[in-house]
N, CA, C and O atoms as a CHARMM CRD file, in Angstrom:
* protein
*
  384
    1    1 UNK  N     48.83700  47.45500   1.83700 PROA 1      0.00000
    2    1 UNK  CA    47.80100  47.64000   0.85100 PROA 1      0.00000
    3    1 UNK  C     46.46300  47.18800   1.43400 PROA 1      0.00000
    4    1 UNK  O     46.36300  46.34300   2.32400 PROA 1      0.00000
    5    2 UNK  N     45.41300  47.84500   0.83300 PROA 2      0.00000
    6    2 UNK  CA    44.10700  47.49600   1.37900 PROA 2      0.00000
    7    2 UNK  C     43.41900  46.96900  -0.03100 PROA 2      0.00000
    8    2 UNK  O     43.51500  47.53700  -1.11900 PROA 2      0.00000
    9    3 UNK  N     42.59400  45.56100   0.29400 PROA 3      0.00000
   10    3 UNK  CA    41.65200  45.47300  -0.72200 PROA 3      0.00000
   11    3 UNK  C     40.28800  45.28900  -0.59300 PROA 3      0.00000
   12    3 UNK  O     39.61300  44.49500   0.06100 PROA 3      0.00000
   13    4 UNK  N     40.06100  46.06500  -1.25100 PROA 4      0.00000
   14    4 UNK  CA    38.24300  46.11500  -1.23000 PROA 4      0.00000
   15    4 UNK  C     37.87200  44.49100  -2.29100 PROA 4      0.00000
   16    4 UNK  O     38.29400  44.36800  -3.44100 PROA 4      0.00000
   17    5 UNK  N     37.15500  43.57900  -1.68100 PROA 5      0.00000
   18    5 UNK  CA    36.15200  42.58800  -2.86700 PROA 5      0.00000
   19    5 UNK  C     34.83000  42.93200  -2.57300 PROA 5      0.00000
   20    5 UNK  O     34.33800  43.41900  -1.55500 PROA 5      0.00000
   21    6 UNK  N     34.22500  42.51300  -3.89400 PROA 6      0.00000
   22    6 UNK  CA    32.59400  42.16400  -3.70600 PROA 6      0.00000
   23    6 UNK  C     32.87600  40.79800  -4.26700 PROA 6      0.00000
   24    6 UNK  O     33.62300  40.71600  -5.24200 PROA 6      0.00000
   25    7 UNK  N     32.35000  39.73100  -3.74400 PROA 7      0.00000
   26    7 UNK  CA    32.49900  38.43000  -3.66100 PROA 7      0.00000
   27    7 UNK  C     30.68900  37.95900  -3.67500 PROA 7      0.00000
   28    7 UNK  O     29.85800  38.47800  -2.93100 PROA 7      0.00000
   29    8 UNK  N     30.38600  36.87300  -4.70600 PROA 8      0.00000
   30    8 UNK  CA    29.29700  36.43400  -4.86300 PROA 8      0.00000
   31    8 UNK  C     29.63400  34.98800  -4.48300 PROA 8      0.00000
   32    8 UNK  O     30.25200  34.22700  -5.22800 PROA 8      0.00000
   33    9 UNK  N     29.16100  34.66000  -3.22200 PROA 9      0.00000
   34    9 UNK  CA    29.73800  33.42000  -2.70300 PROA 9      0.00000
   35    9 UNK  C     29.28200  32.12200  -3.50900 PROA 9      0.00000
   36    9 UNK  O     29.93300  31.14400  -3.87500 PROA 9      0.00000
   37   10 UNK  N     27.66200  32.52200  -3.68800 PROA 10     0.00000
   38   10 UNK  CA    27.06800  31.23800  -3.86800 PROA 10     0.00000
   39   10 UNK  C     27.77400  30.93700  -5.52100 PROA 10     0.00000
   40   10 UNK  O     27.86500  29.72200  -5.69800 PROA 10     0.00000
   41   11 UNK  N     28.17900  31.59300  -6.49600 PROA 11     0.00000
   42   11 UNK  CA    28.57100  31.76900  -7.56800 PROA 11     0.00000
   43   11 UNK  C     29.95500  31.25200  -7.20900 PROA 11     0.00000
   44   11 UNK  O     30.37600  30.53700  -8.11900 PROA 11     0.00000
   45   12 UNK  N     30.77800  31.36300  -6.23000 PROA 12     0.00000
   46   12 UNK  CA    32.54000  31.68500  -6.32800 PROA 12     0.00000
   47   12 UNK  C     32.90000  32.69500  -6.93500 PROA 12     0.00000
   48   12 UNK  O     33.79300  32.39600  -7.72800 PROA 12     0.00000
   49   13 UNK  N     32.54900  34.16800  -6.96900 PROA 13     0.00000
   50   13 UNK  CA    33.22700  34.45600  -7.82200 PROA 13     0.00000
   51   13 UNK  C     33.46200  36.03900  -7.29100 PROA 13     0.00000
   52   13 UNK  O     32.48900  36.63400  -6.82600 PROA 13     0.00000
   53   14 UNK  N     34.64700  36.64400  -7.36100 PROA 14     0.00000
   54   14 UNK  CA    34.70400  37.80100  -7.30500 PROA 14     0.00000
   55   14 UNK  C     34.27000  38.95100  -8.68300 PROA 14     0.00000
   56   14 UNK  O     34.11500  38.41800  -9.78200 PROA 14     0.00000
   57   15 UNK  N     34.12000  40.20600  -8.60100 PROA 15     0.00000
   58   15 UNK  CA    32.83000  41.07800  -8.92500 PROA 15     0.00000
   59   15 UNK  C     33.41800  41.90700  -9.05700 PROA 15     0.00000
   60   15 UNK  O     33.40200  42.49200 -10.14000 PROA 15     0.00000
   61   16 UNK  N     34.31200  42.39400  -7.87100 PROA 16     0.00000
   62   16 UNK  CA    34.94900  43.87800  -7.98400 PROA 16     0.00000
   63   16 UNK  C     36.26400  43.87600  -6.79100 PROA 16     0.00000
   64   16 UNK  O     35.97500  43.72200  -5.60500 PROA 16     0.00000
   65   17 UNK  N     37.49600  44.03200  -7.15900 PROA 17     0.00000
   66   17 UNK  CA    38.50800  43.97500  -6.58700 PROA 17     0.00000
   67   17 UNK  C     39.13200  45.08600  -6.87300 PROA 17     0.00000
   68   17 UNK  O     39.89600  45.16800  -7.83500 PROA 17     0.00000
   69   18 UNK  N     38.83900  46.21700  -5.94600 PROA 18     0.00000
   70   18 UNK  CA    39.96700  47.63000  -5.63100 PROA 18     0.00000
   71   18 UNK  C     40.99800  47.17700  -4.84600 PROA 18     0.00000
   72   18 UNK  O     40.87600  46.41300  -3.88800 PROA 18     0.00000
   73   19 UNK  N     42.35000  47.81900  -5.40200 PROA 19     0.00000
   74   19 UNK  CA    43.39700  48.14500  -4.13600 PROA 19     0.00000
   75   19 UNK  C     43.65000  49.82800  -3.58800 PROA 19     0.00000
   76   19 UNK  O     43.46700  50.78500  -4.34000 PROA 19     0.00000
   77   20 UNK  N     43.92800  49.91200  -2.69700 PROA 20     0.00000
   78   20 UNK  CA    44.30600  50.98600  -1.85100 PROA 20     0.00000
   79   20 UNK  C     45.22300  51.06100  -1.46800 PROA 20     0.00000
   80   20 UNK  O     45.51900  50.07300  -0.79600 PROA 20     0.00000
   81   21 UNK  N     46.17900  52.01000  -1.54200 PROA 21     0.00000
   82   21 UNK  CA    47.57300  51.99700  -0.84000 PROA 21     0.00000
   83   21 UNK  C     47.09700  52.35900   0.95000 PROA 21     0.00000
   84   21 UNK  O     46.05600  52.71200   1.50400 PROA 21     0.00000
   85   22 UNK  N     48.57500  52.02500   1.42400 PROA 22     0.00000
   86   22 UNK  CA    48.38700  51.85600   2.81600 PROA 22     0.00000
   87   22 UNK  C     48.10400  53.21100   3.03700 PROA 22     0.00000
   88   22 UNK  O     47.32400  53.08400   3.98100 PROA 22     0.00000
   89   23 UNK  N     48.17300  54.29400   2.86100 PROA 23     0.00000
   90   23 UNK  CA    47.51700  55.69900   3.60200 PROA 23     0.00000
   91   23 UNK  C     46.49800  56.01200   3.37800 PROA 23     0.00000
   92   23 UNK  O     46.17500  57.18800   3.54600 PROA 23     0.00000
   93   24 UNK  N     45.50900  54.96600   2.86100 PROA 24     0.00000
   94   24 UNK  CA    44.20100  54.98700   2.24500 PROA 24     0.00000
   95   24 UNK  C     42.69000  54.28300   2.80800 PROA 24     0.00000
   96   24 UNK  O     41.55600  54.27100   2.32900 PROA 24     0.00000
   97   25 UNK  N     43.27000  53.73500   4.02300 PROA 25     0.00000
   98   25 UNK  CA    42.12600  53.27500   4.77700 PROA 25     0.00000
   99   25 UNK  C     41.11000  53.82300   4.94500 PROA 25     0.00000
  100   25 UNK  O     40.21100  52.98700   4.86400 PROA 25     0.00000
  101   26 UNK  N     40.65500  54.98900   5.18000 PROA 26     0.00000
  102   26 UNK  CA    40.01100  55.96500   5.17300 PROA 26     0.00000
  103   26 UNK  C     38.91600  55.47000   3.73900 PROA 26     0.00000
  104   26 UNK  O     37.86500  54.83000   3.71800 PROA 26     0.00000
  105   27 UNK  N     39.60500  56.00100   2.82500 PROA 27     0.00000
  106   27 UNK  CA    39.48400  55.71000   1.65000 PROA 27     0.00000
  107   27 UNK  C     38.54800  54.38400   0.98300 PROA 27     0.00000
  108   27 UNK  O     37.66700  54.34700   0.12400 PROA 27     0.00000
  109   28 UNK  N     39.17600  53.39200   1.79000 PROA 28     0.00000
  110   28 UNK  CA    38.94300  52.12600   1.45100 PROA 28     0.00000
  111   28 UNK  C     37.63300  51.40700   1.99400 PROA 28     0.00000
  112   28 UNK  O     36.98700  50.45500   1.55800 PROA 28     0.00000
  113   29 UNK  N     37.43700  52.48700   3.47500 PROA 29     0.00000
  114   29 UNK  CA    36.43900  52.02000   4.00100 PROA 29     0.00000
  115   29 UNK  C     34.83600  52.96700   3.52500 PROA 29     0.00000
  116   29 UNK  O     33.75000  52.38900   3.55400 PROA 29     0.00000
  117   30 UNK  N     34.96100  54.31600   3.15200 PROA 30     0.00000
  118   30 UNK  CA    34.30900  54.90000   2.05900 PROA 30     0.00000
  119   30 UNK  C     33.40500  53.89400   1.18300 PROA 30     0.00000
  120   30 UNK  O     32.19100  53.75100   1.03800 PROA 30     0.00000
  121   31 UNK  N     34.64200  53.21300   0.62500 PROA 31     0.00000
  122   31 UNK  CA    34.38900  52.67000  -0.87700 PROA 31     0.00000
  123   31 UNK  C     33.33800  51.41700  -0.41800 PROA 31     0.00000
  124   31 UNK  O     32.42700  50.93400  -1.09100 PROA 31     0.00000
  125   32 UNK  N     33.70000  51.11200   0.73300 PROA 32     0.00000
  126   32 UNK  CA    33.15200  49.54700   1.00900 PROA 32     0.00000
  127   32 UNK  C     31.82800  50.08400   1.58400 PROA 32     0.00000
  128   32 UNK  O     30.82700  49.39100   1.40400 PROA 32     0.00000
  129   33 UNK  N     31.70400  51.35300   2.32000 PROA 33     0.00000
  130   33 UNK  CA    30.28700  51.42700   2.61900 PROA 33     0.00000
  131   33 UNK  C     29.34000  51.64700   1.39800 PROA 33     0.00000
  132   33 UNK  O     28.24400  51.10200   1.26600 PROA 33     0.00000
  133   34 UNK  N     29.90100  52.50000   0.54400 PROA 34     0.00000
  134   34 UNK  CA    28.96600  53.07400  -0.51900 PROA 34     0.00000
  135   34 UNK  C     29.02300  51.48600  -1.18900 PROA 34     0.00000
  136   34 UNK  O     27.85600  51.09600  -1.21600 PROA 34     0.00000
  137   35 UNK  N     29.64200  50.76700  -1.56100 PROA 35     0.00000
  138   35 UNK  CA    29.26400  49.37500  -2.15400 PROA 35     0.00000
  139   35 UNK  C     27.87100  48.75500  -1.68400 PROA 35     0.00000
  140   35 UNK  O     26.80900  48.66000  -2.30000 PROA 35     0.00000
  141   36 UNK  N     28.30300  48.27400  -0.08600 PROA 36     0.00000
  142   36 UNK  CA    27.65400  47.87200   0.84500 PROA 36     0.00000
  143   36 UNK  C     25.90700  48.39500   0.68500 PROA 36     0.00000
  144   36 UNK  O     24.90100  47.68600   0.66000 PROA 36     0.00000
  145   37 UNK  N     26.04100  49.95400   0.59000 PROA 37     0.00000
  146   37 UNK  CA    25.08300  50.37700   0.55400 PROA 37     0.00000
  147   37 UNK  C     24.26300  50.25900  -0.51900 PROA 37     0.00000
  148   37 UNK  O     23.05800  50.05500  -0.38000 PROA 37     0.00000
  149   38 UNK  N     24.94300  50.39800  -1.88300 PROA 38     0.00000
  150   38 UNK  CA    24.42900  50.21600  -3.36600 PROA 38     0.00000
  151   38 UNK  C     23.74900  48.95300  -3.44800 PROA 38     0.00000
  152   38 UNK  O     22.57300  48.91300  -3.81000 PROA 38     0.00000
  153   39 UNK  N     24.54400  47.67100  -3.06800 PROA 39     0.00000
  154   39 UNK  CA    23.95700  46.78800  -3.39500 PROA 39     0.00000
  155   39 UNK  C     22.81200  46.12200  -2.20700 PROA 39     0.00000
  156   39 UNK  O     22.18900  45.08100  -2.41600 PROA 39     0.00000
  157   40 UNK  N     22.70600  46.82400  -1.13800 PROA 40     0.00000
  158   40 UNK  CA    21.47500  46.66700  -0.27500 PROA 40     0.00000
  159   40 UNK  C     20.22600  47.07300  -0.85800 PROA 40     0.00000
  160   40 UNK  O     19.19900  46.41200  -0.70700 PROA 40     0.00000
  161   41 UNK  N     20.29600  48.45900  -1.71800 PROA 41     0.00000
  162   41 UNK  CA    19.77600  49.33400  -2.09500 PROA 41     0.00000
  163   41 UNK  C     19.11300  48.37800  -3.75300 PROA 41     0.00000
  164   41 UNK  O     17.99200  48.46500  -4.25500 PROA 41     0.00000
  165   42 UNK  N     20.15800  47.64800  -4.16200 PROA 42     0.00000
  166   42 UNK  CA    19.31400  47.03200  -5.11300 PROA 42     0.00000
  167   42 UNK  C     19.05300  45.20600  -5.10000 PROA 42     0.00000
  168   42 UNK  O     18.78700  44.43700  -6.02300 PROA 42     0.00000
  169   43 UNK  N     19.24500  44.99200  -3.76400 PROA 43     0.00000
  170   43 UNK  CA    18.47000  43.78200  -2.77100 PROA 43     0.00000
  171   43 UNK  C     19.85800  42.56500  -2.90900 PROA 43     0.00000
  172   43 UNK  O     19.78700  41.39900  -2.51900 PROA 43     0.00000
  173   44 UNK  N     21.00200  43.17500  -3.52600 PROA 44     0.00000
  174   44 UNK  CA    21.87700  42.30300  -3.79800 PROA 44     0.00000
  175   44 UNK  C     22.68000  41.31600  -2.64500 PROA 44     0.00000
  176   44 UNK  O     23.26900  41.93600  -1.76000 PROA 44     0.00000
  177   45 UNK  N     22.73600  39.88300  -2.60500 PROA 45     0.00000
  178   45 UNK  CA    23.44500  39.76500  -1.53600 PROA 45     0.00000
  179   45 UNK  C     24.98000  39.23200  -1.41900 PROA 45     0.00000
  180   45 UNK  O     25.37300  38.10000  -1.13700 PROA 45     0.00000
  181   46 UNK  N     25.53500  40.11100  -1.64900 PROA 46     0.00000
  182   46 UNK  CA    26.71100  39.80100  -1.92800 PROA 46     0.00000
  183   46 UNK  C     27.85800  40.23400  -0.50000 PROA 46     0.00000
  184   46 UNK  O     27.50100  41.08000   0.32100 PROA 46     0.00000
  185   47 UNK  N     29.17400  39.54700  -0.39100 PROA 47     0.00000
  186   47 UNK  CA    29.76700  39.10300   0.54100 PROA 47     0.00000
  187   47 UNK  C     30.85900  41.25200   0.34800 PROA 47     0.00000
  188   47 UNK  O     31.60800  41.28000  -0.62800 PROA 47     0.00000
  189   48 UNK  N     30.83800  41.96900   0.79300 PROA 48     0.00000
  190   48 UNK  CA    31.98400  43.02800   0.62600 PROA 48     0.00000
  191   48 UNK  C     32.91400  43.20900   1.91800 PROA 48     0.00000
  192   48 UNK  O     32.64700  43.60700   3.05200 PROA 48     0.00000
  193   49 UNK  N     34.14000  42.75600   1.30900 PROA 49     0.00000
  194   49 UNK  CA    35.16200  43.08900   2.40200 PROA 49     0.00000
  195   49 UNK  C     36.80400  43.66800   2.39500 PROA 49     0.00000
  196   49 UNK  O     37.75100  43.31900   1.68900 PROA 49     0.00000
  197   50 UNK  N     36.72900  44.53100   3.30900 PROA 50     0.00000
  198   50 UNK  CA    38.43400  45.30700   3.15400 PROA 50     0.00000
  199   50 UNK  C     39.17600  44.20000   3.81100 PROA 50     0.00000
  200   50 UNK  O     38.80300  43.67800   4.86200 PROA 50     0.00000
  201   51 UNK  N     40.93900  43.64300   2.71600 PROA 51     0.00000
  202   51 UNK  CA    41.50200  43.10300   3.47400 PROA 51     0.00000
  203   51 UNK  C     42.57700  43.49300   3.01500 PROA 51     0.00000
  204   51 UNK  O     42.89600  43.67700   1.84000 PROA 51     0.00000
  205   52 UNK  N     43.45800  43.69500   4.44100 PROA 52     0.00000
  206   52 UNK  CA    45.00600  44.28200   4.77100 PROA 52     0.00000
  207   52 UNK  C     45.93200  43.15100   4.50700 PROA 52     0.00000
  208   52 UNK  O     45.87100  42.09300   5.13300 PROA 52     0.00000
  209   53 UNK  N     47.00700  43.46100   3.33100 PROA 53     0.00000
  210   53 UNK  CA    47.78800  42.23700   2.65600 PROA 53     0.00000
  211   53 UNK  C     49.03700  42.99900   2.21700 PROA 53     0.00000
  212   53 UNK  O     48.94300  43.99800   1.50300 PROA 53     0.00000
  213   54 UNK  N     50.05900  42.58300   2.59200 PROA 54     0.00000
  214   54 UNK  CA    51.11900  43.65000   1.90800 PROA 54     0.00000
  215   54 UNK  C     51.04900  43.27700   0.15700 PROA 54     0.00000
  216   54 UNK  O     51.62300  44.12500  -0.52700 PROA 54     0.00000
  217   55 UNK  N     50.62800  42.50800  -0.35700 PROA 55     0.00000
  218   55 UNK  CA    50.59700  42.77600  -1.52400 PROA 55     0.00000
  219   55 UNK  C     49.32500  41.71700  -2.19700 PROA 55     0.00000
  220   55 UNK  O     48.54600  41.12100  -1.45300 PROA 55     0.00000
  221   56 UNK  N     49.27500  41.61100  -3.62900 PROA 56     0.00000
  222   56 UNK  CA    48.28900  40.75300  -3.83900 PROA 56     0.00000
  223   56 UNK  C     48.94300  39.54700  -3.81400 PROA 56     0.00000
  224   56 UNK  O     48.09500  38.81200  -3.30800 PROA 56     0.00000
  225   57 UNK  N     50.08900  38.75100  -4.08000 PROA 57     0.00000
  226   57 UNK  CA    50.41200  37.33500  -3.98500 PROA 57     0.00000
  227   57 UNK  C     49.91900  37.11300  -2.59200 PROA 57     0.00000
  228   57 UNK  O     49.25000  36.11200  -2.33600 PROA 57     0.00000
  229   58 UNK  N     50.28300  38.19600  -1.48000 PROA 58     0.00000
  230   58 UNK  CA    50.33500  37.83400  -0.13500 PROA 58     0.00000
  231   58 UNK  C     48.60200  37.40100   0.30600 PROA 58     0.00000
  232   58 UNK  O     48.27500  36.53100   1.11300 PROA 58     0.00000
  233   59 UNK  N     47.58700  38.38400  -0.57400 PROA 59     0.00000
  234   59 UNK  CA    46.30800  38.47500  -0.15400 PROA 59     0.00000
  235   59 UNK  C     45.86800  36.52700  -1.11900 PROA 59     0.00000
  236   59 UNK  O     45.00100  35.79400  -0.64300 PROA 59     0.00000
  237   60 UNK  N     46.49200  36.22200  -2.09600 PROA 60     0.00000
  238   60 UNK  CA    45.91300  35.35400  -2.71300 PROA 60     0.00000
  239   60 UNK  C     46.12300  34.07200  -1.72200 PROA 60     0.00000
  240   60 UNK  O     45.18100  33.44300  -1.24100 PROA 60     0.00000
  241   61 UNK  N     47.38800  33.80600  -1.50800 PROA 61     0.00000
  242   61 UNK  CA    48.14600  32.71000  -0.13800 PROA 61     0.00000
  243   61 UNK  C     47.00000  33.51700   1.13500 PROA 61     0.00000
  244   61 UNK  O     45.97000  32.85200   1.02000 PROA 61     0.00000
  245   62 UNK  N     46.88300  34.01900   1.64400 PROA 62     0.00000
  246   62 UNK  CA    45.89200  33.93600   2.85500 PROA 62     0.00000
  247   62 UNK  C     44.24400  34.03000   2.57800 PROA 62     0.00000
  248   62 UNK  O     43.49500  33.74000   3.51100 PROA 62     0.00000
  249   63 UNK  N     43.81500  34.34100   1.59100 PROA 63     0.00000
  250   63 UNK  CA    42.38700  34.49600   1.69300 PROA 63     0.00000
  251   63 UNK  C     42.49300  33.74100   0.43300 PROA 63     0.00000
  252   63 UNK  O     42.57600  34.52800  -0.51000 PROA 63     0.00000
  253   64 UNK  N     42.52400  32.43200   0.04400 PROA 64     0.00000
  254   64 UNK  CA    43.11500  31.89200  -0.97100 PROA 64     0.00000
  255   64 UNK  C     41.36400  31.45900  -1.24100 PROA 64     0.00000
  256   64 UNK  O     41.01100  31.28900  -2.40800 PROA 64     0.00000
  257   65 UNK  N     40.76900  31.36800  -0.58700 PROA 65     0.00000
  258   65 UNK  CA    38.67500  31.02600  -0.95700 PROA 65     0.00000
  259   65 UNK  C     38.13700  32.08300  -1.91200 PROA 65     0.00000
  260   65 UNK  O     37.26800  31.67600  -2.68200 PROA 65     0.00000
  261   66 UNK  N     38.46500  33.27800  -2.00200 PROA 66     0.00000
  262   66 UNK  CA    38.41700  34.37700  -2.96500 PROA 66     0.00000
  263   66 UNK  C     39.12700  34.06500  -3.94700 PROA 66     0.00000
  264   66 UNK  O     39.52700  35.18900  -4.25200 PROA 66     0.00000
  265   67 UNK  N     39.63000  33.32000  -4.74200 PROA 67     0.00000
  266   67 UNK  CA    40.25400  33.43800  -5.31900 PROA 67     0.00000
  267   67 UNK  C     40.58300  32.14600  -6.45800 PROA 67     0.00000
  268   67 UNK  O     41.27700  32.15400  -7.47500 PROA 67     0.00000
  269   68 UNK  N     39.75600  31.03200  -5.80500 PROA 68     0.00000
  270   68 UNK  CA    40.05900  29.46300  -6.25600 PROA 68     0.00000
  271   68 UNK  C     38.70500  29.06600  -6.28200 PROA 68     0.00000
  272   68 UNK  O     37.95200  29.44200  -5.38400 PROA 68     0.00000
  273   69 UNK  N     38.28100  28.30200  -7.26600 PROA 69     0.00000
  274   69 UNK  CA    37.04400  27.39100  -6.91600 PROA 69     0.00000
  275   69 UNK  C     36.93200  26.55600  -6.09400 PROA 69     0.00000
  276   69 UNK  O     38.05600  26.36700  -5.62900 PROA 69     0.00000
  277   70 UNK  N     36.27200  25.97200  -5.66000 PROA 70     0.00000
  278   70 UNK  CA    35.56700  25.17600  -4.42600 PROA 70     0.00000
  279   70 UNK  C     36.68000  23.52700  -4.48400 PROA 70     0.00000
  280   70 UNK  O     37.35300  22.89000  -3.67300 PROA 70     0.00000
  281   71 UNK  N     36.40000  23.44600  -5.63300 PROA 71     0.00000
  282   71 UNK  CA    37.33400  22.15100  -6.29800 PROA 71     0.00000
  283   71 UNK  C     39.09200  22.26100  -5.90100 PROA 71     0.00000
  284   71 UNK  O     39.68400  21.33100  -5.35300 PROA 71     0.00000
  285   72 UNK  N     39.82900  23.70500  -6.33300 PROA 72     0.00000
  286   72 UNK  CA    40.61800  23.99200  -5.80600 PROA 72     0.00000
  287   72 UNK  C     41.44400  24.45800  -4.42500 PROA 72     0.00000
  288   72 UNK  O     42.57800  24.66500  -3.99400 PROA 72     0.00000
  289   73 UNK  N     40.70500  24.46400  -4.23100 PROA 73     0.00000
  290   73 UNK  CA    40.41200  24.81000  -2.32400 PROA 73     0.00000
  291   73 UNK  C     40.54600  22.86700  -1.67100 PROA 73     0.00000
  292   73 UNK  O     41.25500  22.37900  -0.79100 PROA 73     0.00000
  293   74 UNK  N     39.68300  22.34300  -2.44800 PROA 74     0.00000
  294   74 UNK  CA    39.60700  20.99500  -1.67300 PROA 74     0.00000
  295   74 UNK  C     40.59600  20.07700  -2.11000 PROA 74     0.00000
  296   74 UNK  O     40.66500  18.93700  -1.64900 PROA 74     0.00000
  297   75 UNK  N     41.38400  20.52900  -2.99900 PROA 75     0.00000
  298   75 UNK  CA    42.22800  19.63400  -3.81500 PROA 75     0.00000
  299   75 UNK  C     43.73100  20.26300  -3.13100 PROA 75     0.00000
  300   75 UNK  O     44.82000  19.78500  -3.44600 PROA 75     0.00000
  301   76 UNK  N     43.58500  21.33100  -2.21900 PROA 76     0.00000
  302   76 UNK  CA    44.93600  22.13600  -1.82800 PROA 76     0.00000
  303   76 UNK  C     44.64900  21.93900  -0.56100 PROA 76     0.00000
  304   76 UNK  O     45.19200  22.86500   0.04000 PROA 76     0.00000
  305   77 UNK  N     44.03000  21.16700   0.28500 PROA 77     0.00000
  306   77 UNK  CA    43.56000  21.46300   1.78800 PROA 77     0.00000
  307   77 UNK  C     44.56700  19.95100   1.76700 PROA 77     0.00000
  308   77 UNK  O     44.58400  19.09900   0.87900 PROA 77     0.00000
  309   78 UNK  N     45.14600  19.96700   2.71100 PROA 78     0.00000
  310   78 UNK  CA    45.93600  18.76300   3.40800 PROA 78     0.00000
  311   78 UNK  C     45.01000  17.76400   3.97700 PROA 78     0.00000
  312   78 UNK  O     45.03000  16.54500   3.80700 PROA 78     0.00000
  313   79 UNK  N     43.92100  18.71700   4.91900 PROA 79     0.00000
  314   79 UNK  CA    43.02400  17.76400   5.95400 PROA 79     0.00000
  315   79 UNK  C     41.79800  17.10700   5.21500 PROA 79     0.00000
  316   79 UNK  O     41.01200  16.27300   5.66500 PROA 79     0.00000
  317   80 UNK  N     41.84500  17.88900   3.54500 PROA 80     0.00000
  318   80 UNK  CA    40.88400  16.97300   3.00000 PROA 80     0.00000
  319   80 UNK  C     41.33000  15.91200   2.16200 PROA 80     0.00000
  320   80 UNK  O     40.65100  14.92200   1.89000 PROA 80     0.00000
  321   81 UNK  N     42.76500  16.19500   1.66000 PROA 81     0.00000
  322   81 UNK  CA    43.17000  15.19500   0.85600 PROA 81     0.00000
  323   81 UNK  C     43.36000  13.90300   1.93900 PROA 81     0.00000
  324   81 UNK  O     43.00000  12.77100   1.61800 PROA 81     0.00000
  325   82 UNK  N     44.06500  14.24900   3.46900 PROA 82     0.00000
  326   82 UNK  CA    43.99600  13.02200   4.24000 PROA 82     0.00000
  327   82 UNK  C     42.51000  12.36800   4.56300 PROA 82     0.00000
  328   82 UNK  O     42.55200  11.19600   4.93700 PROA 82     0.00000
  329   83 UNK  N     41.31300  12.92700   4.47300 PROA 83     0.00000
  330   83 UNK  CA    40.50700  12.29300   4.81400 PROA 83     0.00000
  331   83 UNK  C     39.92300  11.16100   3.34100 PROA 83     0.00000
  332   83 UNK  O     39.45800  10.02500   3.42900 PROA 83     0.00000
  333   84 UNK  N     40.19300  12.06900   1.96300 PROA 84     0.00000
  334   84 UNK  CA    39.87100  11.44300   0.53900 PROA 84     0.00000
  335   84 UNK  C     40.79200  10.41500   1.32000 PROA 84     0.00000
  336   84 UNK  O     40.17400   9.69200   2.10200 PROA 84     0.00000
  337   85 UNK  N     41.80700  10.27400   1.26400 PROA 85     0.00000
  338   85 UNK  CA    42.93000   8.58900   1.61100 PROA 85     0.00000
  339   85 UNK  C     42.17400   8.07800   2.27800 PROA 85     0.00000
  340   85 UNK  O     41.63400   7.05300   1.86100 PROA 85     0.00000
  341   86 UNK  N     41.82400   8.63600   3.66700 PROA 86     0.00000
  342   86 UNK  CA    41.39900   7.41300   4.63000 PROA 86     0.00000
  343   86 UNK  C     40.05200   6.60600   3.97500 PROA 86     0.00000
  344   86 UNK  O     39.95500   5.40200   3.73800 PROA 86     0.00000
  345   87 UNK  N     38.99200   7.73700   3.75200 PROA 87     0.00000
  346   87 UNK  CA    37.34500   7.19300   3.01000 PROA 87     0.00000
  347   87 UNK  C     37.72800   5.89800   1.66200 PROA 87     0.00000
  348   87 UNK  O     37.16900   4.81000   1.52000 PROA 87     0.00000
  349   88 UNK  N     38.95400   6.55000   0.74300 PROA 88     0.00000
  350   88 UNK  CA    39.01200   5.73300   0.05300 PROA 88     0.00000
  351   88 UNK  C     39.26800   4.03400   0.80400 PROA 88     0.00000
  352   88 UNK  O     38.61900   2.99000   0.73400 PROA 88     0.00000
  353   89 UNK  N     40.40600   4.38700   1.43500 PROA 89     0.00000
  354   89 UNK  CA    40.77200   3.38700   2.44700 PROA 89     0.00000
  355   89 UNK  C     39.98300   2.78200   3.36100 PROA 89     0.00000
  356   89 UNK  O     40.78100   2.02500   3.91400 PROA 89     0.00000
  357   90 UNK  N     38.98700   2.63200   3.85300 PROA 90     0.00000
  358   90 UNK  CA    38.56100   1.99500   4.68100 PROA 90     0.00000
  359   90 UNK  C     37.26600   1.24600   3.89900 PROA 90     0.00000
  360   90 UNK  O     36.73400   1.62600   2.85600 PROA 90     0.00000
  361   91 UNK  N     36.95300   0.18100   4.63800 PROA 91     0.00000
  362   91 UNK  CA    36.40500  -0.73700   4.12700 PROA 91     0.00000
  363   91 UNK  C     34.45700  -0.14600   3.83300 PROA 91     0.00000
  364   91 UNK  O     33.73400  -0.89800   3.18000 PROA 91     0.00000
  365   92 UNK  N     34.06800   0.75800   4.21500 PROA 92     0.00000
  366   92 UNK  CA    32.94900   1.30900   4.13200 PROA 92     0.00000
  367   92 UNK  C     33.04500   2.32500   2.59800 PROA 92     0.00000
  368   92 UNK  O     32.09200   2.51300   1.84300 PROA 92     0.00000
  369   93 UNK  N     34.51900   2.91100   2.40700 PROA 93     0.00000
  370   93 UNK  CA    34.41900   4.10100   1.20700 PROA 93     0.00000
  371   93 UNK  C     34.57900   3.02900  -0.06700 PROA 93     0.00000
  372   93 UNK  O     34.15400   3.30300  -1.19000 PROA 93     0.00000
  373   94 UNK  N     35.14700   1.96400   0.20800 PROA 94     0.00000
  374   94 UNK  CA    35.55100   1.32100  -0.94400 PROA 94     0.00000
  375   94 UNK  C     33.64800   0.45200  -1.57100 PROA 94     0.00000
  376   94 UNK  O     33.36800  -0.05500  -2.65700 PROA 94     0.00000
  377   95 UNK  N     33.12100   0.56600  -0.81500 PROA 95     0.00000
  378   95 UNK  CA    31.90500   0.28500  -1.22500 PROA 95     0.00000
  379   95 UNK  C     31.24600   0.79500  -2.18900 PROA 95     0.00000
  380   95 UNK  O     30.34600   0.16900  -2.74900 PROA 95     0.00000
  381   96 UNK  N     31.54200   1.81000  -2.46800 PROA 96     0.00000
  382   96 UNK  CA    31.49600   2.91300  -2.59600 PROA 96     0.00000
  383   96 UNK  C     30.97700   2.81300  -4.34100 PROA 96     0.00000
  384   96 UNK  O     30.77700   3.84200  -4.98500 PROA 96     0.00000
């Protein structure tokens, strides 16, 4: 499957989410120029991108930033929850 987003980063938020079946690349990349182009055309700056996922659970687990707020992203990251431990932990975060 192919998915087209328009993604408004500074917002978090997705805008417009097409899927495409797999014989549709063609198709998919069409869609993303004329987007691309529309919203140049009305000064918009928004993030548009085709991504190849065999399905949507699969596209949500890998491009999981599309899809979660900023909060959720940092609350699911391993390397940030170990660093929240250590900051809490060390004698400079507890100052805090």
């Amino acid at each position: 499957m192919f998915f087209l987003i328009e993604y408004d980063r500074p917002r978090g938020t997705i805008l417009k989410l097409r899927e495409f079946d797999p014989a549709s690349r063609e198709l998919a990349e069409d869609a993303r120029l004329e987007l691309e182009l529309e919203l140049n055309r009305k000064g918009v700056d928004h993030e548009v991108v085709i991504l190849d996922a065999p399905s949507m659970e699969a596209l949500r687990h890998t491009h999981s930033r599309y899809f979660e707020t900023v909060v959720e992203l940092m609350h699911g990251s391993a390397q940030v929850q170990a660093w929240i431990a250590e900051t809490a932990n060390s004698p400079r975060g507890q100052e805090r």
